[in-house]
DOMARMI-972424 format. One record per residue (C-alpha): y negated, x, z; residue number from 1; residue in three letters. Coordinates in steps of 0.5 Angstrom, whole numbers. Each point is the difference from the previous one (the first is absolute). Layout:
R      v      u      w  num  residu
R      Y      X      Z  NUM     ALA
...
//
This chain:
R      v      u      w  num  residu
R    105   -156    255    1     UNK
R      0     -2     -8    2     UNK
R      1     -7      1    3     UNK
R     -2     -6     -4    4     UNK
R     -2     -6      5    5     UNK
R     -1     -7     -4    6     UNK
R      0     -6      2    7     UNK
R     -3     -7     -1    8     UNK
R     -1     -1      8    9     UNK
R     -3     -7      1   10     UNK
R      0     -2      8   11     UNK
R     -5      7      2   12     UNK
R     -1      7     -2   13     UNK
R      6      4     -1   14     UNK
R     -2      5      6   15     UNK
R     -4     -3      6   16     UNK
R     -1      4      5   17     UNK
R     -4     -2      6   18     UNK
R      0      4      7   19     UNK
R      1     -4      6   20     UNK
R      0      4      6   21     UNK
R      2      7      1   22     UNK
R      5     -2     -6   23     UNK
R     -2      3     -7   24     UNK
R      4      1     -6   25     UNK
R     -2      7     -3   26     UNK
R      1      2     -9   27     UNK
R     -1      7     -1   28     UNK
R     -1      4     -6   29     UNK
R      4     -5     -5   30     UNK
R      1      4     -7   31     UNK
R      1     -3     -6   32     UNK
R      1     -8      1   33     UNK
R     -1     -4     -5   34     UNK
R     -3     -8      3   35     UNK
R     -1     -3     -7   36     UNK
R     -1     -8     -1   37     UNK
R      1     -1      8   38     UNK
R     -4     -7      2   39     UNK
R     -3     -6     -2   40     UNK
R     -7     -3      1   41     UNK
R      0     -1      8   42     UNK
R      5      7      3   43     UNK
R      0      6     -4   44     UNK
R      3      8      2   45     UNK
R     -4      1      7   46     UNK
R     -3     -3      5   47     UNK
R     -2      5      6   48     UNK
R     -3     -2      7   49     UNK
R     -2      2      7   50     UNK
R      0      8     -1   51     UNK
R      5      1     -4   52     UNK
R     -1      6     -4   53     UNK
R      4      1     -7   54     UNK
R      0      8     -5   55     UNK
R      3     -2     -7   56     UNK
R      1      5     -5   57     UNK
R      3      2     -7   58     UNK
R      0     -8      0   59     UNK
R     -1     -5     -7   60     UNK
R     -2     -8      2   61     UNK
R      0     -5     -7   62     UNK
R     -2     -6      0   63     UNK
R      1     -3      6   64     UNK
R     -4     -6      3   65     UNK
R     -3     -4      5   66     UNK
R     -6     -4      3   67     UNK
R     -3      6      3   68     UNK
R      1      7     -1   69     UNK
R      4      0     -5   70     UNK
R      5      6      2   71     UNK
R     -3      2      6   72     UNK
R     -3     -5      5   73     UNK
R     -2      3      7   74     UNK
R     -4     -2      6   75     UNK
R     -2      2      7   76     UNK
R      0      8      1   77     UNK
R      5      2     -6   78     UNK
R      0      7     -3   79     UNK
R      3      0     -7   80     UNK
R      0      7     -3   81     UNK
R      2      0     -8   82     UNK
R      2      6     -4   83     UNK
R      3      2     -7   84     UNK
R      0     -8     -1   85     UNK
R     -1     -4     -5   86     UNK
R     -2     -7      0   87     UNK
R      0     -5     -6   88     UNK
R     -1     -7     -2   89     UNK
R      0     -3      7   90     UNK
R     -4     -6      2   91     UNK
R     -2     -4      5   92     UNK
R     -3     -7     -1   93     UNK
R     -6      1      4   94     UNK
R     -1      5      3   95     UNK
R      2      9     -2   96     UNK
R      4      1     -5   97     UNK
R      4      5      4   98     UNK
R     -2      1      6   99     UNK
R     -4     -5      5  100     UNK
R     -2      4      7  101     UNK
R     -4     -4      5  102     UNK
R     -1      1      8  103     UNK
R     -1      8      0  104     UNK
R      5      2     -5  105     UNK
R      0      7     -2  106     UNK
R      3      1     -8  107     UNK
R      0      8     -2  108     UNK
R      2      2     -8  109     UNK
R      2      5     -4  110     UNK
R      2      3     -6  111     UNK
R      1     -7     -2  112     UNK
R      0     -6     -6  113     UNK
R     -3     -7      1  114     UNK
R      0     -3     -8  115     UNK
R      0     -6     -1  116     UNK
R      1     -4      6  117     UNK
R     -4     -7      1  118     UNK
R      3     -4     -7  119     UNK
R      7     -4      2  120     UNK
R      3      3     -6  121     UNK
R      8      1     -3  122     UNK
R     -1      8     -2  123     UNK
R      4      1     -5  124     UNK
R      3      8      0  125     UNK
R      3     -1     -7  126     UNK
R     -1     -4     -7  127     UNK
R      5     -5     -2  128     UNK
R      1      3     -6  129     UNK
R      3      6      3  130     UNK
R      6     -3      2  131     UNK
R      5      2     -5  132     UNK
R     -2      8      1  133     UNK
R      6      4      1  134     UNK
R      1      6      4  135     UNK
R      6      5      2  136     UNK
R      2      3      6  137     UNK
R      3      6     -3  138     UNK
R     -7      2     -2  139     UNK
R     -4     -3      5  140     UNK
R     -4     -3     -6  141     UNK
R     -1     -7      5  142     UNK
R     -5      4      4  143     UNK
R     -5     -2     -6  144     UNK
R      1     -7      3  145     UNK
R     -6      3      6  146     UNK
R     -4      2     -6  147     UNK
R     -2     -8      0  148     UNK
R     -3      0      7  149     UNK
R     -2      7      1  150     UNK
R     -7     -3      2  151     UNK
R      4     -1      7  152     UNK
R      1      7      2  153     UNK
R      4     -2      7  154     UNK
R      4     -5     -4  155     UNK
R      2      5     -5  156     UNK
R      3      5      4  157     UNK
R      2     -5      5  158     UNK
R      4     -5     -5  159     UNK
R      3      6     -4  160     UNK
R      4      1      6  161     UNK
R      2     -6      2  162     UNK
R      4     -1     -7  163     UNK
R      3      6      0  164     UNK
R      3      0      7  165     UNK
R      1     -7      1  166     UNK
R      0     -3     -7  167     UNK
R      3      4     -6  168     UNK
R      7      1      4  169     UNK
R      2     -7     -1  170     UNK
R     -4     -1     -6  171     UNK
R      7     -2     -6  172     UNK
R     -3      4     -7  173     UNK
R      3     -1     -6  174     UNK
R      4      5     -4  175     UNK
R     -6      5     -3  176     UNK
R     -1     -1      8  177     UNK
R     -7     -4     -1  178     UNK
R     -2     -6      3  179     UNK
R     -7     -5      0  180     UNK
R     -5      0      3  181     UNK
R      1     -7      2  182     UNK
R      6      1      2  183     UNK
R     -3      5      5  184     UNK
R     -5     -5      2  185     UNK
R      4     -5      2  186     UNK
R      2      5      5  187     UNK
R     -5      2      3  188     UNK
R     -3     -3      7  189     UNK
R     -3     -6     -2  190     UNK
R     -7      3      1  191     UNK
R      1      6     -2  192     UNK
R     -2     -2     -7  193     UNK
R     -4     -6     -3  194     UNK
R      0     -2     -6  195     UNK
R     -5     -3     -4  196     UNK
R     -2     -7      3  197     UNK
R     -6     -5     -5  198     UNK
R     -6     -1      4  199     UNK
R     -5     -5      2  200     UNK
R     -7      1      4  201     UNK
R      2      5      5  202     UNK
R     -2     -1      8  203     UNK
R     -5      4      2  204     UNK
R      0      3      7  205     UNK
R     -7     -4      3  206     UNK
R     -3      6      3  207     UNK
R      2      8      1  208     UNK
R      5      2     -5  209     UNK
R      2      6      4  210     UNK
R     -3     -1      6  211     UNK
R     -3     -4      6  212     UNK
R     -2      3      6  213     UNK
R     -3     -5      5  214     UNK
R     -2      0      8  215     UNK
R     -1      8      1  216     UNK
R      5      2     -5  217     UNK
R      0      6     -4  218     UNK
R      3      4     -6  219     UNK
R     -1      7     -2  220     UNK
R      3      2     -6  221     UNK
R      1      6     -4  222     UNK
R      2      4     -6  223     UNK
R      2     -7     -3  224     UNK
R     -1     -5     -5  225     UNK
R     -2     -6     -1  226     UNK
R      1     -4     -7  227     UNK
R      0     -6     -4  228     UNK
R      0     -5      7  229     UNK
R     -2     -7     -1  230     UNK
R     -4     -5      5  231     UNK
R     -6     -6      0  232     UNK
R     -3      4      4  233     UNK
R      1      8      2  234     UNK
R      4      3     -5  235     UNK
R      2      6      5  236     UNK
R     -2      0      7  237     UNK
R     -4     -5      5  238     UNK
R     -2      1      6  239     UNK
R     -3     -5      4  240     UNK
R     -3      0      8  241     UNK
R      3      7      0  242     UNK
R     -7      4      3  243     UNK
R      3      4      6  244     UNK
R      5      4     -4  245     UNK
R     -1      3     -8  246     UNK
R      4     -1     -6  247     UNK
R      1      7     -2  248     UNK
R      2      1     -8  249     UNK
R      0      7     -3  250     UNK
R      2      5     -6  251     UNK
R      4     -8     -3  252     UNK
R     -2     -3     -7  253     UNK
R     -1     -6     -1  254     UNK
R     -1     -4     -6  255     UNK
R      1     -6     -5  256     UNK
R      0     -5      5  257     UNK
R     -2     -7     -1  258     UNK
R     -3     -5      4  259     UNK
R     -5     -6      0  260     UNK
R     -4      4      5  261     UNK
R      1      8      2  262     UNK
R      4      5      0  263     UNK
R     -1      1      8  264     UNK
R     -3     -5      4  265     UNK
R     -2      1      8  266     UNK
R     -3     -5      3  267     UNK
R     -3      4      7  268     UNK
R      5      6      0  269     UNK
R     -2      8     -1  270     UNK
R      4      2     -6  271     UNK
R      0      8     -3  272     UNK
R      0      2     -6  273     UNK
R      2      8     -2  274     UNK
R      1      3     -6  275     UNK
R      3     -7     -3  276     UNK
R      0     -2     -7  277     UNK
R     -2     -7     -1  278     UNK
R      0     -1     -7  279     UNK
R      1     -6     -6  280     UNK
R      1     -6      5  281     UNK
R     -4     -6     -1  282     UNK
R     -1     -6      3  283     UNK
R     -4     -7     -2  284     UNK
R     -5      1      4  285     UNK
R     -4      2      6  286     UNK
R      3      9     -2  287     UNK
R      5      3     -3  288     UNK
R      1      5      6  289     UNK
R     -2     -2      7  290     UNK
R     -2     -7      2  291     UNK
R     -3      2      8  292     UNK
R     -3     -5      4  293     UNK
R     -3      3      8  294     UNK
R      4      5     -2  295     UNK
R     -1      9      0  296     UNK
R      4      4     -5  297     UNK
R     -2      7     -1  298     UNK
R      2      3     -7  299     UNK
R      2      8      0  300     UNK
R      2      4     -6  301     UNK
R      3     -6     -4  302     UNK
R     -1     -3     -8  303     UNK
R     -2     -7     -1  304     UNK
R      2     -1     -8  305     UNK
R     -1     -6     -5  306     UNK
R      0     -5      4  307     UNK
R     -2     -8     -2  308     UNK
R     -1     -6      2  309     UNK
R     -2     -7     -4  310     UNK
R     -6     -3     -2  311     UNK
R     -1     -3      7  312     UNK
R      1      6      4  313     UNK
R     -5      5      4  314     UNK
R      2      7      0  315     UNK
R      6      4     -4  316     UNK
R      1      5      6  317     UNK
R     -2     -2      7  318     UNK
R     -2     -6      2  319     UNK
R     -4     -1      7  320     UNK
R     -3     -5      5  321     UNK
R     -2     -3      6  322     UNK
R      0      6      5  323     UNK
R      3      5     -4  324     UNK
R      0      7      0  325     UNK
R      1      5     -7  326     UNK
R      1      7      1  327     UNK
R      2      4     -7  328     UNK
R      0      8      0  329     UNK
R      2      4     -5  330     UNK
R      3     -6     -4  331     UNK
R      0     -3     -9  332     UNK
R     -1     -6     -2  333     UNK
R      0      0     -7  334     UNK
R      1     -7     -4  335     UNK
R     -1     -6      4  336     UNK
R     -3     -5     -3  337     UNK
R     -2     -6      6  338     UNK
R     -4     -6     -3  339     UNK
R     -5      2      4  340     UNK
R      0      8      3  341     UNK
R      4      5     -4  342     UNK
R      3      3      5  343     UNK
R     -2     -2      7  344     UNK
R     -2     -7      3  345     UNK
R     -4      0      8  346     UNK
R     -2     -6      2  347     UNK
R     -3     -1      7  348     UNK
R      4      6      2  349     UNK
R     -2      5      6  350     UNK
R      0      6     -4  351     UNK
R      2      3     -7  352     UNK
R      1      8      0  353     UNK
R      1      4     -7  354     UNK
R      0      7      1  355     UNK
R      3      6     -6  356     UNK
R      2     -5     -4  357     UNK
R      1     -1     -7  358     UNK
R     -2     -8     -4  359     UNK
R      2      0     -7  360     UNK
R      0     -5     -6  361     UNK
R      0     -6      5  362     UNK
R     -2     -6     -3  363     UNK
R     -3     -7      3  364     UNK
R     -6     -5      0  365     UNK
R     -4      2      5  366     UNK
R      0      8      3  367     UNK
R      5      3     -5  368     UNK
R      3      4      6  369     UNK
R     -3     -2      7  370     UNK
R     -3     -7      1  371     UNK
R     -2     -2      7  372     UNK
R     -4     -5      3  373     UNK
R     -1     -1      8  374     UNK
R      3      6      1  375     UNK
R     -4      2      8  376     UNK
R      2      9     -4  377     UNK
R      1      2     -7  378     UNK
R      1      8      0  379     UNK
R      2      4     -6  380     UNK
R     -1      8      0  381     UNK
R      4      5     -5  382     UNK
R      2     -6     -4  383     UNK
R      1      1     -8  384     UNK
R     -1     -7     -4  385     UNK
R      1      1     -7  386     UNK
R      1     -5     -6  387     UNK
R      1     -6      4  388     UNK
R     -4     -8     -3  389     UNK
R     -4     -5      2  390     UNK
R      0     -6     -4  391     UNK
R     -7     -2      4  392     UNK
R     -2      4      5  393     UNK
R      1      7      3  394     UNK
R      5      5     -4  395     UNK
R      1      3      6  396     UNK
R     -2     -2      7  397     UNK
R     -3     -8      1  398     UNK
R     -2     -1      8  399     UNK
R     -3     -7      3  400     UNK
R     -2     -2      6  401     UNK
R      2      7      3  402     UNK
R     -3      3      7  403     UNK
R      1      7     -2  404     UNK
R      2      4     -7  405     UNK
R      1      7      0  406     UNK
R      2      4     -7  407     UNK
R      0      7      1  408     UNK
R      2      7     -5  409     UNK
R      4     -5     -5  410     UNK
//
């Protein structure tokens, strides 16, 4: 309990724990452990295997590193539960950002941060030009220290103890009983604050800056947030050769997140979404949003907002191909803007289903809102399309070489 863990660990992951036999380690119930700059490239904080099963809570991890999986790598029928954590700057050179699941593992979040991951960057929590402020202990005016990081609300609280049980009684002031900033600093863990370092190009995580989930894993995820994550491909989540299980994300926002090609990318796995906000992320091409090839995703209740992607994209929210299935209900999408449809692409799908939904002020080449083409079914019922732009064909709804096109009470 509220410690800080740092490390630049070289020969592996600072903690393996892989289950031989009947033997297996068991951590419970963490609180308030702080695992920031652990790893380089090739290790990283965890690798869990063979049915291990891990329940963190209250935890912080910062910029961390490894190959794969950046905080978190886990293979063969792991379960990992995560609540009140949080999770920032951590890249893997490959492969999810934070966590890499493959073989069955099973991931449950909540009430969680993920921001930022996906870059292997320095953070920096404080300004240089900070370092000759000065603070009292009589007046406990140094807790103006935390205001510089607030941002952070785990490392705030977390770091205000620290120094005061475990700093400040050691620390020599001079005789108006005030001391430096940089003098504090120089006694904090090495990682516990980082100072501004200058940077070139940053490394970017290649695909999922958040999550990878293969071979039958699954993520379900709840009441979080998922901000400003980074990758070449899937700035967020992807999902690949997962169909027997579902992906599950609900009542969780995700926004501002970059990449060259989606925000989530499942490629033959079945995702849901419910009542989840996905707004102003962008990519360069393909969707803002979903990228999903032979895949299902059923969206309910959820908003879809200010998506964007480059000149050689398709769609600004959702993107489907090659045997997929869309199903939206009671959903937005509002101010996509694809190079061809606004909001929504369905290539070569099985089935595209929009019912009691609202499409509003999308923009795109060709389908301002819907463009379908070699769709075996497209279905709208109780749909509002209002103020969305082609800038060739069909303001609203654009179909090709489809074998059955319903739109009905819209």
């Amino acid at each position: 309990n509220n410690a800080f863990i740092g490390n630049k660990n070289l020969l592996g992951p600072l903690f393996r724990f892989i289950q031989q036999g009947s033997f297996s380690f068991w951590l419970r119930s963490y609180s308030n452990i702080f695992m920031l700059h652990n790893g380089e490239e090739d290790d990283g904080v965890y690798e869990l295997a063979n049915g291990e099963f891990r329940d963190w809570r209250s935890m912080y991890f910062h910029n961390t590193s490894s190959s794969r999986g950046g905080v978190i790598r886990a293979t063969s029928s792991v379960t990992i539960r995560i609540e009140k954590c949080e999770f920032h700057g951590n890249y893997a050179k490959s492969n999810g950002g934070v966590i890499f699941a493959a073989a069955g593992t099973t991931i449950t979040s909540s009430d969680s941060v993920f921001q930022q991951n996906g870059q292997k960057e320095q953070l920096s929590l404080l300004d240089s030009t900070d370092l000759d402020w000065k603070f009292s202990t009589s007046n406990e005016d140094f807790l103006g220290l935390f205001d510089e990081i607030s941002q952070f609300s785990l490392y705030t609280d977390l770091l205000q103890t620290y120094v005061r049980n475990h700093i400040l009684p050691s620390l020599k002031f001079d005789s108006r009983n005030q001391i430096t900033l940089a003098t504090l600093l120089s006694e904090l863990p090495h990682s516990a604050i980082s100072l501004p370092e200058p940077q070139t190009a940053l490394p970017t995580t290649r695909e999922g800056g958040v999550f990878t989930l293969t071979t039958q894993s699954s993520l379900n995820v709840s009441n979080s947030f998922l901000s400003s994550n980074t990758a070449t491909e899937a700035s967020t989540i992807q999902c690949i050769s997962s169909n027997n299980v579902t992906t599950t994300i609900a009542t969780t926002k995700i926004t501002q997140n970059k990449s060259q090609t989606a925000t989530i990318k499942l490629l033959d796995c079945r995702l849901i979404l419910q009542t989840v906000e996905v707004y102003d992320n962008s990519s360069l091409w393909v969707t803002g949003g979903v990228f999903m090839i032979a895949s299902k995703i059923t969206v309910i209740g959820s908003l879809f907002g200010g998506q964007s992607v480059g000149s050689d994209g398709g769609a600004g929210h959702i993107s489907a191909a090659s045997l997929s299935v869309v199903e939206v209900v009671g959903s937005e999408f509002r101010g996509g803007v694809g190079d061809l449809g606004g909001s929504l692409i369905a290539s070569g799908c099985l089935r595209v289903m929009v019912s009691g939904c609202v499409i509003k002020g999308n923009r795109g080449t060709i389908g301002g809102a819907i463009y379908a083409i070699g769709t075996a079914m497209v279905e709208v019922k109780g749909t509002t399309f209002e103020e969305n732009i082609a800038e060739m064909a069909a303001g609203d709804v654009f179909v090709s070489a489809a074998e059955n096109v319903k739109i009905d009470d819209s």
